[in-house]
C-alpha positions as CSV (number, residue, x, y, z in Angstrom):
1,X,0.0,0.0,0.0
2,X,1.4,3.1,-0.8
3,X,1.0,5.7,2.2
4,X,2.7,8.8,0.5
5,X,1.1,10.0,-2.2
6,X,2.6,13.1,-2.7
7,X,6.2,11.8,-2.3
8,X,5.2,9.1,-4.6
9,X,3.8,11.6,-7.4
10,X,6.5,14.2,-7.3
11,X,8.7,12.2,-10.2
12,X,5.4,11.9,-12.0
13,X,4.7,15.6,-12.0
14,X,8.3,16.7,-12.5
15,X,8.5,14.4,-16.0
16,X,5.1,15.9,-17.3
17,X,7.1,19.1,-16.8
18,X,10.0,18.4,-18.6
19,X,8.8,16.6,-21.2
20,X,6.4,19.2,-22.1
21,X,9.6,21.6,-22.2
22,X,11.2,19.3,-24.6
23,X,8.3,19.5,-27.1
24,X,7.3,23.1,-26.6
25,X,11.3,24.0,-27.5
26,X,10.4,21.8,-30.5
27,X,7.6,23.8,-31.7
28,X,9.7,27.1,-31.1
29,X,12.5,25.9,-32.9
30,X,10.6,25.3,-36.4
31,X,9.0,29.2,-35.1
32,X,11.9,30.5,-35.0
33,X,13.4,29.3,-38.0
34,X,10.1,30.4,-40.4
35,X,9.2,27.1,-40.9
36,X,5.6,25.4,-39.9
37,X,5.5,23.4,-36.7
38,X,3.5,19.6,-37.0
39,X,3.3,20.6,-33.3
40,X,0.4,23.5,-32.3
41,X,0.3,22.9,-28.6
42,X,1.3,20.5,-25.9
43,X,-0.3,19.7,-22.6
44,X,0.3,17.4,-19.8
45,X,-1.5,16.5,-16.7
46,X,-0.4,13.9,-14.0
47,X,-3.3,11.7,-13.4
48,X,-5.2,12.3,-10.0
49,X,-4.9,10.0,-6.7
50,X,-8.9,9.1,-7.0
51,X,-8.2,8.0,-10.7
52,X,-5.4,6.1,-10.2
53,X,-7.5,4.0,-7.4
54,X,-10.3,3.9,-9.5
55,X,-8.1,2.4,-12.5
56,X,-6.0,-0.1,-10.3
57,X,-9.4,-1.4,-9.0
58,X,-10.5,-2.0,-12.9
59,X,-7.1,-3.3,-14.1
60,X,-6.9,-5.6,-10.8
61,X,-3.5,-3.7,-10.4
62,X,-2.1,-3.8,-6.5
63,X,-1.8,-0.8,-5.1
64,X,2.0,-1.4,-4.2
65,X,3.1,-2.2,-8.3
66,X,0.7,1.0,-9.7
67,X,4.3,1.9,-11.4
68,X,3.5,-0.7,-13.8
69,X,0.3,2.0,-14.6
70,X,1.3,3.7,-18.3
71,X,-0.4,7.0,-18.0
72,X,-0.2,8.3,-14.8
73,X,1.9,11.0,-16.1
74,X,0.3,12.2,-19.8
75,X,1.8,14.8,-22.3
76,X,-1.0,15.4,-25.4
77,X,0.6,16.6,-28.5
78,X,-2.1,18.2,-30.8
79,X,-1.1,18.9,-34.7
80,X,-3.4,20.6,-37.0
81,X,-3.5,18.0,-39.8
82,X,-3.5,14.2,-39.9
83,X,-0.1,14.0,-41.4
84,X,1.4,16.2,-38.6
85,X,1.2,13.0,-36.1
86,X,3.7,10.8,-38.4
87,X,6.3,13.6,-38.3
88,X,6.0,14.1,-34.6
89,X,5.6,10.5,-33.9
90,X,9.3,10.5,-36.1
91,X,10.7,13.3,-33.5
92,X,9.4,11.4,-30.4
93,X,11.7,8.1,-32.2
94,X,14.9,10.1,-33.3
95,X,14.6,10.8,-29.1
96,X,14.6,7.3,-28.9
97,X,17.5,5.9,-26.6
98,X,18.9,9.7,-25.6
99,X,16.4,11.6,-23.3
100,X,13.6,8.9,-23.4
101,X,12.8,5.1,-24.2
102,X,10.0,4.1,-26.0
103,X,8.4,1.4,-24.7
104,X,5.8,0.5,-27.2
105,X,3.0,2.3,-29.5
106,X,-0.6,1.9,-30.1
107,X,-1.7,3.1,-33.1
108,X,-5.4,4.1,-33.2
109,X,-5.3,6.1,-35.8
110,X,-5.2,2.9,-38.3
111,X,-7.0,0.9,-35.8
112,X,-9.6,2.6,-35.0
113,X,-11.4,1.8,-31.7
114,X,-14.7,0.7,-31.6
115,X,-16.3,4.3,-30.2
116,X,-14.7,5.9,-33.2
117,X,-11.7,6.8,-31.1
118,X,-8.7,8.2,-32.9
119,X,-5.1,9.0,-31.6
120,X,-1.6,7.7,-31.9
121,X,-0.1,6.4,-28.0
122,X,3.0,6.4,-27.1
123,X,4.1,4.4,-24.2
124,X,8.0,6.0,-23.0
125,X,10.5,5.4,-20.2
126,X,11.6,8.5,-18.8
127,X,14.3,9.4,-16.2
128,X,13.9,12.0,-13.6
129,X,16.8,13.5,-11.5
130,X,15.1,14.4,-8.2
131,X,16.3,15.3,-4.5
132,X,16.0,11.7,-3.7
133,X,18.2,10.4,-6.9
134,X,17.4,8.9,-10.1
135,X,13.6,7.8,-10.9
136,X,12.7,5.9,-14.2
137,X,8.8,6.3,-14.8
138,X,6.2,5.2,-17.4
139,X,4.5,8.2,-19.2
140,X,2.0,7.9,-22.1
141,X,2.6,10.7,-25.0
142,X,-0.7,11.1,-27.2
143,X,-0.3,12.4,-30.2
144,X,-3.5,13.8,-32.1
145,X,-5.3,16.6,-34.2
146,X,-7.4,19.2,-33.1
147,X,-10.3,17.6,-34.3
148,X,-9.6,14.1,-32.9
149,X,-8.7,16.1,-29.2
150,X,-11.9,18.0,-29.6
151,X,-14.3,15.0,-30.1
152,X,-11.9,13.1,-27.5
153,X,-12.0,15.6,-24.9
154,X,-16.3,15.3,-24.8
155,X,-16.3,11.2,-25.1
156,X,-14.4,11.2,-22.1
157,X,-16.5,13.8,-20.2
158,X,-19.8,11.7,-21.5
159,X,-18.3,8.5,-19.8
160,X,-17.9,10.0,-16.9
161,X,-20.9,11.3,-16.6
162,X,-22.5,7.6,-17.6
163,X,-20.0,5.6,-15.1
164,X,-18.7,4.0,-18.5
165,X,-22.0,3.0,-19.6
166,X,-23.3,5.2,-22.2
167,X,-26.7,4.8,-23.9
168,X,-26.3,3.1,-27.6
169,X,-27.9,6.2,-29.3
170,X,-25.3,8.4,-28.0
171,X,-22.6,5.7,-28.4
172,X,-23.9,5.5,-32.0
173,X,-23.7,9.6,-32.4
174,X,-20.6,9.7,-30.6
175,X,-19.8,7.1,-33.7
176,X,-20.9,9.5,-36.6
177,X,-19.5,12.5,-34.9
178,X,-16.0,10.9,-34.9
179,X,-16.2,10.1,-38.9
180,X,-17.6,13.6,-39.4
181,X,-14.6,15.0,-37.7
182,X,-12.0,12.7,-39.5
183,X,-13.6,13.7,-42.6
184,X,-12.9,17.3,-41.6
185,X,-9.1,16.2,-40.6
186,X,-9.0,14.8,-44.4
187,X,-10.6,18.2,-45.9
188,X,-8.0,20.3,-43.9
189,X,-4.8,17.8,-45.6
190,X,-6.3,18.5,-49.0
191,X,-5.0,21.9,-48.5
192,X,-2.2,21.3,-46.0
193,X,-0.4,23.6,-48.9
194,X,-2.4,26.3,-49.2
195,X,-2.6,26.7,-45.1
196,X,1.1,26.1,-44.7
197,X,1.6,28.6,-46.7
198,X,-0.4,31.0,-45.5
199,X,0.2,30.8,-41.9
200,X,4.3,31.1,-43.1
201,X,3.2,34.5,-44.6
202,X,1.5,35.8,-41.7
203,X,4.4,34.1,-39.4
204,X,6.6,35.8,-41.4
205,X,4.7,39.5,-41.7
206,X,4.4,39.2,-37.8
207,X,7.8,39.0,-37.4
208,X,8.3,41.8,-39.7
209,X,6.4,44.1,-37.5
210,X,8.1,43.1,-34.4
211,X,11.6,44.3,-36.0
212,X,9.9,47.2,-37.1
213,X,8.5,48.0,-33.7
214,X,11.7,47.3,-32.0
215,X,13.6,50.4,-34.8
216,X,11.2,52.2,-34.1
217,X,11.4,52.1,-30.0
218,X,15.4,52.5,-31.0
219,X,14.7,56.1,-33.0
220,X,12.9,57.2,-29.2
221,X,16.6,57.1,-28.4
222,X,18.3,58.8,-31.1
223,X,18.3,62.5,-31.9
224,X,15.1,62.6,-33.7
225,X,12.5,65.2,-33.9
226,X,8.9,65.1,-32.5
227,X,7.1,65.8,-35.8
228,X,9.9,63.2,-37.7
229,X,8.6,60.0,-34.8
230,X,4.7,61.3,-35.1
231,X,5.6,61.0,-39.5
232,X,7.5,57.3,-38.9
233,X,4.7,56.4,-36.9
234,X,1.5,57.3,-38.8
235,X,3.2,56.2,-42.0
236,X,3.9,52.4,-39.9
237,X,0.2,52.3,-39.3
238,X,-0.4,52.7,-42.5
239,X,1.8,50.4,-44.1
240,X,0.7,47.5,-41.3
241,X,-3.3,48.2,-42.8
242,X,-1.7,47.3,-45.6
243,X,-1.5,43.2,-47.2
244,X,1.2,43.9,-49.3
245,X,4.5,42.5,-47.8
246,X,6.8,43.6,-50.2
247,X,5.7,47.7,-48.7
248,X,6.4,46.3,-45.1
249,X,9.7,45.2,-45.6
250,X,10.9,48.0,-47.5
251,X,9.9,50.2,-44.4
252,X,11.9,48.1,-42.0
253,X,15.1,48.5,-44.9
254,X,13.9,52.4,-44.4
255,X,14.0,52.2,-40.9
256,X,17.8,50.8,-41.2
257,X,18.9,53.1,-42.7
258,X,17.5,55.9,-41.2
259,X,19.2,54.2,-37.4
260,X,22.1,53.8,-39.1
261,X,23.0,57.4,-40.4
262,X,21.8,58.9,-37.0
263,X,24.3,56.7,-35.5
264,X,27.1,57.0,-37.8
């Protein structure tokens, strides 16, 4: 029996936070570089005392070998399209061996589940350094789109509200609802071009008007006129109502020059 629960958690919690580190870095990395992310957000969530209980009672799992338990500590990775979760799933098995060990996967995207369940599971060993030394725990890393979370997120919240047990016409509803989102996931791959590339261009634009932001917080410092900042300024508001991003860029270049003869 296990009389410590926090004591015994602590690892638990402390890998959910790491691990969603790891993948958030990920995600900024392709930011950072102008590329598009598979990854859109992570989350991570340690499983709570009563639903650990609860599960060992269901698995027939002792209380004193719940470490065998694969998802007490969870990290959810959504993507926005289907073929996000094969490149993810790819970065999660580069890791495989350094930082993390992957136990096995359960692909239920292929196989679907019987409720019309779809997500791609996988099962990883995972050290944690903590104040009491080295602790290798189980975690379960889902791996799903937005759609697929979405529809996830309220069958779970349905079979808790009918103990497990949910009438067959919502069962069967549940069913259609999960086709009518993969259907959707399929749609949104159709143009996985079109919306990579436009959410690059407005990626890209953003970053644009952060640079331009940050010159123009730079002239505040430089030997400039009152009337010249108020002209700078009202013509950057302009330009930003603006779509076209060749007339953004060339007022940063403007901006450029302009710092660099008042420094000169």
């Amino acid at each position: 029996m296990i009389l410590d629960w926090k004591r015994f958690l602590l690892p638990y919690e402390q890998a959910v936070e790491e691990l969603k580190v790891k993948f958030k870095s990920i995600r900024s990395e392709y930011r950072k570089m102008g590329q598009y992310s598979p990854i859109e957000f992570v989350t991570g969530r340690v499983k709570a005392m009563s639903s650990i209980v609860e599960k060992s009672e269901r698995r027939n799992i002792p209380l004193d070998r719940i470490e065998e338990m694969e998802d007490i500590a969870g990290i959810r990775i959504m993507c926005q399209l289907v073929d996000d979760i094969e490149k993810v799933v790819s970065l999660i098995r580069d890791r495989d061996g350094k930082d993390l060990k992957i136990v096995y996967e359960k692909d239920y995207i292929e196989n679907i589940k019987e409720s019309g369940y779809r997500s791609y599971h996988i099962i990883v060993s995972y050290r944690v350094q903590t104040a009491i030394g080295e602790k290798e725990i189980l975690a379960e890393i889902q791996v799903r789109t937005l759609a697929m979370n979405f529809w996830a997120t309220i069958e779970h919240s349905l079979n808790y509200k009918f103990n497990e047990q949910i009438p067959e016409d919502i069962k069967m509803r549940l069913k259609n609802s999960a086709e009518a989102a993969f259907l959707l996931d399929k749609e949104m791959s159709e143009i996985k071009d079109e919306i990579i590339d436009s959410q690059g261009m407005f990626q890209q634009r953003s970053s644009i008007i952060a640079d331009i932001l940050y010159r123009i917080q730079d002239l505040y410092s430089l030997n400039i006129s009152r009337e010249d900042l108020e002209s700078i300024e009202n013509e950057f508001w302009k330009v930003k109502s603006n779509k076209d991003h060749a007339e953004i860029e060339e007022f940063k270049n403007k901006l450029d020059v302009m710092i660099k003869n008042k420094k000169s």
